[in-house]
C-alpha positions as CSV (number, residue, x, y, z in Angstrom):
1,X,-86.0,108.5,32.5
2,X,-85.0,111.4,34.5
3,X,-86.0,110.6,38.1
4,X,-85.2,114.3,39.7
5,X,-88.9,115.2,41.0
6,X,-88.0,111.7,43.3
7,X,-88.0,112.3,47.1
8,X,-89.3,110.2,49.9
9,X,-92.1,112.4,50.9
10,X,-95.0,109.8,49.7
11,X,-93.1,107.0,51.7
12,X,-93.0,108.9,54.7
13,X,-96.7,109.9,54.2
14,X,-97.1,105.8,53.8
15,X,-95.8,104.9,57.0
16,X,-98.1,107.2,58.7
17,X,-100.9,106.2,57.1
18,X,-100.7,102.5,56.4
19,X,-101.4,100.7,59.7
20,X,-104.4,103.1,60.9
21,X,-106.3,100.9,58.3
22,X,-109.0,98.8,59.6
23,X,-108.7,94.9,58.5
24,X,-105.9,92.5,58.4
25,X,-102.7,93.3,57.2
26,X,-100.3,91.3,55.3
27,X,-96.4,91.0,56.1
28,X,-95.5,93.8,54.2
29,X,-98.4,96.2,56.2
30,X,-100.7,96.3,53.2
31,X,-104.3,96.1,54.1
32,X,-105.4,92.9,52.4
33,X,-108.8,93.2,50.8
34,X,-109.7,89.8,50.6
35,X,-107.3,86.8,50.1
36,X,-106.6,87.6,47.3
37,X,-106.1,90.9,46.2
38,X,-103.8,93.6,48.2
39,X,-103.8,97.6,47.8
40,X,-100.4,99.7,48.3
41,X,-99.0,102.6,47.5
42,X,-96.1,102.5,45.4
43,X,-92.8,105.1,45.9
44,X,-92.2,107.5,42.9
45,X,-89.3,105.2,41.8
46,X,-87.7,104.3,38.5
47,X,-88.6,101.0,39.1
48,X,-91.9,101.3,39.9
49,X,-92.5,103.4,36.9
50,X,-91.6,100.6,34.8
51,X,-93.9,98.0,36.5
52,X,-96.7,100.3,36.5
53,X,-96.3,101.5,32.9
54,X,-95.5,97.8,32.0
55,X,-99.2,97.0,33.3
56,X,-101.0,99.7,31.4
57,X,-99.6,98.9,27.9
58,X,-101.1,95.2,28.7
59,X,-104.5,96.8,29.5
60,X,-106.9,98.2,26.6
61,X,-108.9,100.7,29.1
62,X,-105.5,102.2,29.9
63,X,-105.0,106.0,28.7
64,X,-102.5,108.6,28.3
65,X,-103.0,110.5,31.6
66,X,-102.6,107.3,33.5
67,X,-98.9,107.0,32.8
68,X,-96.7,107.4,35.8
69,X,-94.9,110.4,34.4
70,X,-97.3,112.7,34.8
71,X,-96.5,111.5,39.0
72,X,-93.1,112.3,38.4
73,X,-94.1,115.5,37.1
74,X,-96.6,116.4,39.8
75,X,-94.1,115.1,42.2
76,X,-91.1,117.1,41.0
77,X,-92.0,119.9,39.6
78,X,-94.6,120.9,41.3
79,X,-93.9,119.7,44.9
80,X,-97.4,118.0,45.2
81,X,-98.2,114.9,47.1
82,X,-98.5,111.6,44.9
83,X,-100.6,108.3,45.4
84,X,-99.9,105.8,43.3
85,X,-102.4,103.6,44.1
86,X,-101.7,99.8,42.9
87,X,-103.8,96.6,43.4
88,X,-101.6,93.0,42.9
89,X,-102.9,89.7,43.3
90,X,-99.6,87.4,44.3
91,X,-97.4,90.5,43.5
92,X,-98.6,91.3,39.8
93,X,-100.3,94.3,39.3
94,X,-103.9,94.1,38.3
95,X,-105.1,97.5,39.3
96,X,-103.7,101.5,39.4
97,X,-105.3,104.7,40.5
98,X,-102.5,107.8,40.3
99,X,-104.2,110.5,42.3
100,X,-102.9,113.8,43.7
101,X,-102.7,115.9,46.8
102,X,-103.3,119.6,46.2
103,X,-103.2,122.0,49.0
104,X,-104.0,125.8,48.8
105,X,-105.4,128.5,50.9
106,X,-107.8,129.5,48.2
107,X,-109.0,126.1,47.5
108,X,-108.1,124.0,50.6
109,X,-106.7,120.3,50.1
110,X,-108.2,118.4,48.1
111,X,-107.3,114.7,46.5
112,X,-107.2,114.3,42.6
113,X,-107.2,111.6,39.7
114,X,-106.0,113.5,37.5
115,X,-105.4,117.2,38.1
116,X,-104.1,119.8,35.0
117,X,-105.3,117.1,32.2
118,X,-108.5,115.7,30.4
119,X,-109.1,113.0,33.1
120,X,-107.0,110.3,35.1
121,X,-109.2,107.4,37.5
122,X,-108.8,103.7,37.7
123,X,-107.3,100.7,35.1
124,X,-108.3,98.0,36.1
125,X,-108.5,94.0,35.2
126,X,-112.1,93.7,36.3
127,X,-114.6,95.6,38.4
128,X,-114.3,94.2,41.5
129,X,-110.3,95.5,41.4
130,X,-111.7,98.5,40.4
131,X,-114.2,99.0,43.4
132,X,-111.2,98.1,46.0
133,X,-109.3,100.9,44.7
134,X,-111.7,103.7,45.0
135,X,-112.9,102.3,48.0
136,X,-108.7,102.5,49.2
137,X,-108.8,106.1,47.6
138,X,-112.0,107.3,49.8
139,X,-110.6,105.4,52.8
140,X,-107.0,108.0,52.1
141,X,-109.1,111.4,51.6
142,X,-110.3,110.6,55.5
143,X,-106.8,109.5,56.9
144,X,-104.9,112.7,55.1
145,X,-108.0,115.3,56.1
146,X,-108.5,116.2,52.4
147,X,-112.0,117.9,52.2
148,X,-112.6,115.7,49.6
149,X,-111.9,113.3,46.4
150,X,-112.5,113.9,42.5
151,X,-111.6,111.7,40.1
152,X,-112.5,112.7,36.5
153,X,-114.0,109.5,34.9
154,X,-114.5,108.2,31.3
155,X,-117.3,105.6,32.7
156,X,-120.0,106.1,36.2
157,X,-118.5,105.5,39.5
158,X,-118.6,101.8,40.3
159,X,-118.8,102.4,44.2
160,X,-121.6,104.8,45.6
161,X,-120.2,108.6,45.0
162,X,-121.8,111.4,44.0
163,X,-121.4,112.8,40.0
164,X,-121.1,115.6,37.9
165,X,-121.7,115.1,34.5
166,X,-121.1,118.4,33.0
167,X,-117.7,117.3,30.8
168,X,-117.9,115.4,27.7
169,X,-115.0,113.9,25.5
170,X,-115.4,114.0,21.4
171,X,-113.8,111.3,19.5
172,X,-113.0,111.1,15.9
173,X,-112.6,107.8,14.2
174,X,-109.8,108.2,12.2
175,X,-108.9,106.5,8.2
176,X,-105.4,105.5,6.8
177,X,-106.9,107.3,4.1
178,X,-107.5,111.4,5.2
179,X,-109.4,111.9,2.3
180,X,-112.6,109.4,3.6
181,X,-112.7,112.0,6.5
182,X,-112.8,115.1,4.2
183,X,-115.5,113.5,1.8
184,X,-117.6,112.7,5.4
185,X,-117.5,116.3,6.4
186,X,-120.3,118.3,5.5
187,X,-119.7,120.5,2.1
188,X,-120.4,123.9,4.6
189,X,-117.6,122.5,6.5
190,X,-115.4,122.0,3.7
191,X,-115.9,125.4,2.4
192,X,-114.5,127.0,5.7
193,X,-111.9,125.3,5.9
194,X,-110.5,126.1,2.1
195,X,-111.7,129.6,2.6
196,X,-109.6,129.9,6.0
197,X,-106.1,128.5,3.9
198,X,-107.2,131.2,1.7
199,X,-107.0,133.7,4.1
200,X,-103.3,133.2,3.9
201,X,-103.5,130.4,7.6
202,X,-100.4,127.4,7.2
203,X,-99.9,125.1,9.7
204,X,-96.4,124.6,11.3
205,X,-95.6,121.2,13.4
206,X,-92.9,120.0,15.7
207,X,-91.3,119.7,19.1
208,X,-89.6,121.9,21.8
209,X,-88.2,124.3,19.7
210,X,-92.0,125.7,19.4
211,X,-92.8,125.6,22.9
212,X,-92.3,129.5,23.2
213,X,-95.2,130.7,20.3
214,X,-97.4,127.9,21.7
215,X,-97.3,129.1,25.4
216,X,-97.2,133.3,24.4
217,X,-100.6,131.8,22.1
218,X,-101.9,129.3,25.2
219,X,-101.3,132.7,27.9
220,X,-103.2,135.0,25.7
221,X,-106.2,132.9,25.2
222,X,-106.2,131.4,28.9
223,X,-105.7,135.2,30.2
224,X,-108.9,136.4,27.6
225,X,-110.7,133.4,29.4
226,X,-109.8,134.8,33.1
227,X,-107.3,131.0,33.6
228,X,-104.2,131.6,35.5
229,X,-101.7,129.7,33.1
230,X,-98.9,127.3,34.0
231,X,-95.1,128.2,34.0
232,X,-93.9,127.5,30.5
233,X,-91.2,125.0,32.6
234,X,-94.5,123.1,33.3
235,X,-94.7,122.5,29.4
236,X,-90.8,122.1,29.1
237,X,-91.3,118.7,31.6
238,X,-93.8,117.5,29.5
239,X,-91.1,117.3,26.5
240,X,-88.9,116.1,28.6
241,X,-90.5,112.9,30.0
242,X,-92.3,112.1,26.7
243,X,-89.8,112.5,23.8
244,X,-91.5,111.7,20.8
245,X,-95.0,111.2,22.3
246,X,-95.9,114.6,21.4
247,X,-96.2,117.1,18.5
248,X,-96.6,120.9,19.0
249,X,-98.5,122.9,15.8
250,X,-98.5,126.4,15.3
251,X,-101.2,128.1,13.1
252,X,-99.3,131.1,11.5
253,X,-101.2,134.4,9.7
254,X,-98.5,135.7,7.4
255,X,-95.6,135.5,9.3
256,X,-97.6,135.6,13.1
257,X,-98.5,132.9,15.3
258,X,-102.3,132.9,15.8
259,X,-103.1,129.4,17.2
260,X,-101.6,127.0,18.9
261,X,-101.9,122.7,20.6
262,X,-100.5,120.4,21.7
263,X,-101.1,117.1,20.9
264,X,-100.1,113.6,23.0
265,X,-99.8,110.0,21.8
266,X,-100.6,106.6,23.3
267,X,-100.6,103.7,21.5
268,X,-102.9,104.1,18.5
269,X,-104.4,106.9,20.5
270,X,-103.9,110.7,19.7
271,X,-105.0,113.3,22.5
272,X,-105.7,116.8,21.9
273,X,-104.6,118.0,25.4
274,X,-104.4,122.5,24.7
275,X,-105.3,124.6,22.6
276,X,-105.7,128.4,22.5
277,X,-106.5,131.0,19.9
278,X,-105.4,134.3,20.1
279,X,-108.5,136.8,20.2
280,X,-106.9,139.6,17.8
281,X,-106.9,137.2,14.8
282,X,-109.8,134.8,15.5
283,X,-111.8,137.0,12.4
284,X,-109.6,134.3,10.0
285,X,-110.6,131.8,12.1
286,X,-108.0,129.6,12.0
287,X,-108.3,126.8,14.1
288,X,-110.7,125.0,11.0
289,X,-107.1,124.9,9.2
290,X,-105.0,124.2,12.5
291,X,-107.5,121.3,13.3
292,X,-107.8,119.8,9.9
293,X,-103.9,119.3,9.7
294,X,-103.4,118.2,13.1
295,X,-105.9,115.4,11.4
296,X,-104.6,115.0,8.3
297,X,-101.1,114.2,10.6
298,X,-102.7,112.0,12.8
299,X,-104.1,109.9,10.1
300,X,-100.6,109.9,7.8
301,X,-99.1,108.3,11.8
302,X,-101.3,105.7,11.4
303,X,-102.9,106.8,14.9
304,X,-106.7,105.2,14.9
305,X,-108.5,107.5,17.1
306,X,-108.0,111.4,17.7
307,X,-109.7,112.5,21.2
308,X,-110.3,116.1,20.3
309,X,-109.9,116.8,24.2
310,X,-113.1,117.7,26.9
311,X,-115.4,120.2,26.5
312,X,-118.7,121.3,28.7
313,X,-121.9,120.2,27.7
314,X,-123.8,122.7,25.2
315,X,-120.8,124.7,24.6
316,X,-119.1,126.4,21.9
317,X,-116.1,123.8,21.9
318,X,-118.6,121.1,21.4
319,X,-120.5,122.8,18.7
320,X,-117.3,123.1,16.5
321,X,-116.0,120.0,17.6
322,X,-118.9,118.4,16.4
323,X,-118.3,119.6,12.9
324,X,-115.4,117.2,12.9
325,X,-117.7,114.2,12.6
326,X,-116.7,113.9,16.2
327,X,-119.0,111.1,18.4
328,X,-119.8,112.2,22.0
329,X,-118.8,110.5,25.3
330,X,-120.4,111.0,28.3
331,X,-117.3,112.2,31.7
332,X,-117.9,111.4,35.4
333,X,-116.8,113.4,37.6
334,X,-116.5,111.6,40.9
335,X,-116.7,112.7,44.3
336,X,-116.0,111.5,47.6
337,X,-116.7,114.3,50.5
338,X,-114.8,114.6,53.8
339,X,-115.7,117.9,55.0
340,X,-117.9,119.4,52.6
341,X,-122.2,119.3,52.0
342,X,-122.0,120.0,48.2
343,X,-119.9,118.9,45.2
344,X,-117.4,121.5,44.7
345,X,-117.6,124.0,41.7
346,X,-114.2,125.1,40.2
347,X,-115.1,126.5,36.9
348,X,-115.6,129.9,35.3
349,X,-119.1,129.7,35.4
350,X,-119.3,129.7,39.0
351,X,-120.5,132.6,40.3
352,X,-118.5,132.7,43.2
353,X,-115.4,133.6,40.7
354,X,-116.9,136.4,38.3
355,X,-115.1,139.1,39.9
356,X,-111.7,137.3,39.9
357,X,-112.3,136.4,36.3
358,X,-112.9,139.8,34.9
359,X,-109.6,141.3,36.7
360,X,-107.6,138.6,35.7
361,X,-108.9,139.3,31.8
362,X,-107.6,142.9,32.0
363,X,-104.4,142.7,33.5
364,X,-101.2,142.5,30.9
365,X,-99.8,139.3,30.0
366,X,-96.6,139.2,31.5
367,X,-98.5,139.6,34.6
368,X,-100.6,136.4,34.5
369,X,-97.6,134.6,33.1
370,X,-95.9,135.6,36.4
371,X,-98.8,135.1,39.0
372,X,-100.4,132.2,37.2
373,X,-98.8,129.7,37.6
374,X,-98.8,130.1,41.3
375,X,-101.9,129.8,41.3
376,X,-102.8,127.4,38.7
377,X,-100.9,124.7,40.4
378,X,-103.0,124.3,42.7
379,X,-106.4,124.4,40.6
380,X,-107.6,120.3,39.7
C-alpha cells in the first residue's frame, strides 16, 4: 500500500487535543471510558491500516466506506484532517469511527463520517462501544471548534443527536443464477430493457484504462445537475488504493460513450458508488442496459448483494431503482451542533443555492472540471 498522503499532522492535532479531556487517563494519555474500554486516535500509518482493516473483515456490520483507505485518501490527496477514531479493550480493537475535518470559507469547518461517499459512521462489537465513540466524536467537534458533526448512518443514532432522514439506500438481493432476477422483474421492465439493446446501447467493463469516458460522462451529468465535480486524480487514487476492488462500465451508443459507474467491492458486497448519464442521449435511455449488466456481472462474481447506491426519498433515482426489485433502507443522517441552531442543508434543493446552481449548469465543461474540484473538496 502506497503510504504517500502520510504526514504527522493528525498526531500533532492529537497531542493538542488529548489531555484537555475530562476523566482519567491511562499511561498512554487515552481517556479511559470505563475500565475497560479506551478511545484513541490512531496515526494514518501502514501499520495501523492493517490493524484497523484487519478488525473490520472480522465484523459483519463493517462496509466498504469504512476502510482506512479512503483516510489515506482524504489525508493525502486532499490535505484534509483525519480521525481515526478506535475503541480497544486490552489493546484489541473492538470499535472504529473514520471521520473527517473539512474546512472552507463557503461552508465553514465542519467534522464528517464519511464525506464524498454513500455513508461512513461507527463498526462496532456491541452498542455500548458504539455509544463511547460517538460520544468521543461529539466531545472532538467542541475541542477542534468544528460548527458541527454529521455522520451519515445506515441505523438511528444510538446517543441523543438530532436526524435527517431524507437519504435512503436500495438493495438488490442478488442469485448465482441472473436469470431468477430477470424472470422477477416485471414484463414492462423487461421490455425496456430489450428495447434499449435494440437501440444499438452495449455495455463496456474494466479498470483504469476507462477512467477518462467515465469522468468526461460523470462531469457532464454532475455539471447538468449544477455539482462541482472532483479532479479526475481523485478517481485515479481510488484505482490505486483498491486494485481489483473495483470495475468501471461504460454504456456506449454506436461508437460514443453515453453512461457511465463505477462500481466497488467488499466482501460479498457490491456498491454502486457514481453514476452519470449524459443529457444529449438520455432519449435511448441507456442506463436500463448499463444497470442490467452491471447485474448480470455482479451475479456471474458471485457477489450476494448489490447496493444500488443512496438516493433521496420520493425521487426519480428511487423510482427507477425500484424497478430493479430493489428493497428500501432507511439513512440517518446524524448531527452533533457546536455553533449552529439548525441542521445544516447542503443539497441542491436548498434554496439558499438556486442561483449558484443554475450558473454552474451553463458554464462549459472544461470550466467546472477546472473550478470543481476546488470546490467540491470541501462539500461532505
Amino acid at each position: 500500500m502506497n503510504l504517500n498522503g502520510y504526514d504527522k499532522e493528525t498526531d500533532v492535532k492529537y497531542s493538542k487535543i488529548k489531555n484537555v479531556h475530562t476523566g482519567i487517563l491511562d499511561k498512554h494519555g487515552h481517556k479511559m471510558i470505563n475500565k475497560n474500554i479506551s478511545v484513541k486516535i490512531y496515526s494514518t500509518n501502514e501499520e495501523n491500516s492493517n490493524e484497523w482493516n484487519g478488525y473490520l473483515k472480522t465484523n459483519d456490520q463493517a462496509c466498504l466506506y469504512q476502510l482506512y483507505e479512503w483516510q489515506i485518501i482524504n489525508k493525502g490527496y486532499f490535505k484534509h484532517s483525519v480521525y481515526n477514531i478506535v475503541a480497544e479493550i486490552n489493546n484489541q480493537i473492538v470499535g472504529v469511527l473514520p471521520l473527517v475535518s473539512l474546512k472552507s470559507m463557503i461552508f465553514g469547518h465542519i467534522l464528517c463520517s464519511m464525506p464524498f461517499v454513500n455513508y461512513g459512521s461507527c463498526c462496532a462489537n456491541s452498542t455500548e462501544i458504539e455509544k463511547k465513540l460517538m460520544e468521543y466524536a461529539c466531545e472532538l467537534t467542541n475541542k477542534i471548534g468544528a460548527k458541527y458533526l454529521e455522520v451519515r448512518s445506515q441505523k438511528p443514532s444510538v446517543i441523543n443527536m438530532k436526524e435527517s432522514k431524507n437519504k435512503i439506500s436500495l438493495t438488490i438481493k442478488l442469485d448465482d443464477d441472473y436469470e431468477t432476477l430477470w424472470n422477477g422483474f416485471k414484463s414492462k421492465h423487461r421490455t425496456n430493457i430489450r428495447r434499449v439493446y435494440k437501440n444499438g446501447i452495449t455495455v463496456k467493463k474494466g479498470g483504469d484504462e476507462l477512467l477518462k469516458p467515465f469522468y468526461e460522462i460523470l462531469s457532464k451529468s454532475w455539471r447538468d445537475l449544477g455539482t462541482p465535480i472532483y479532479s479526475i486524480e481523485y478517481f485515479k487514487k481510488i484505482t490505486q488504493y483498491f486494485k481489483s476492488d473495483y470495475t468501471i462500465f461504460i454504456a456506449y451508443k454506436d461508437a460514443t460513450p453515453v453512461a457511465a459507474a463505477f462500481n466497488g467491492y467488499y466482501k460479498d458486497i457490491v456498491e454502486g458508488m457514481w453514476l452519470g448519464l449524459d443529457n444529449q442521449y438520455r432519449q435511448y435511455q441507456p442506463s436500463y442496459v448499463l444497470y442490467w449488466e452491471m447485474i448480470k456481472d455482479a451475479c456471474e462474481r458471485g457477489f450476494k448483494t448489490y447496493h444500488l447506491g443512496r438516493s433521496s426519498t420520493d425521487s426519480g433515482g428511487e423510482s427507477f431503482k425500484k424497478k430493479w426489485n430493489a428493497d428500501t433502507k432507511q439513512l440517518y443522517w446524524q448531527y452533533h451542533s457546536n455553533s449552529i441552531e439548525k441542521m445544516p442543508n447542503l443539497n441542491p434543493s436548498n434554496p439558499k443555492y438556486k442561483y449558484l446552481i443554475k450558473i454552474w449548469r451553463i458554464l462549459p465543461l472544461k470550466i467546472t472540471q477546472i473550478i470543481g474540484p476546488l470546490i467540491a473538496k470541501n462539500i461532505p
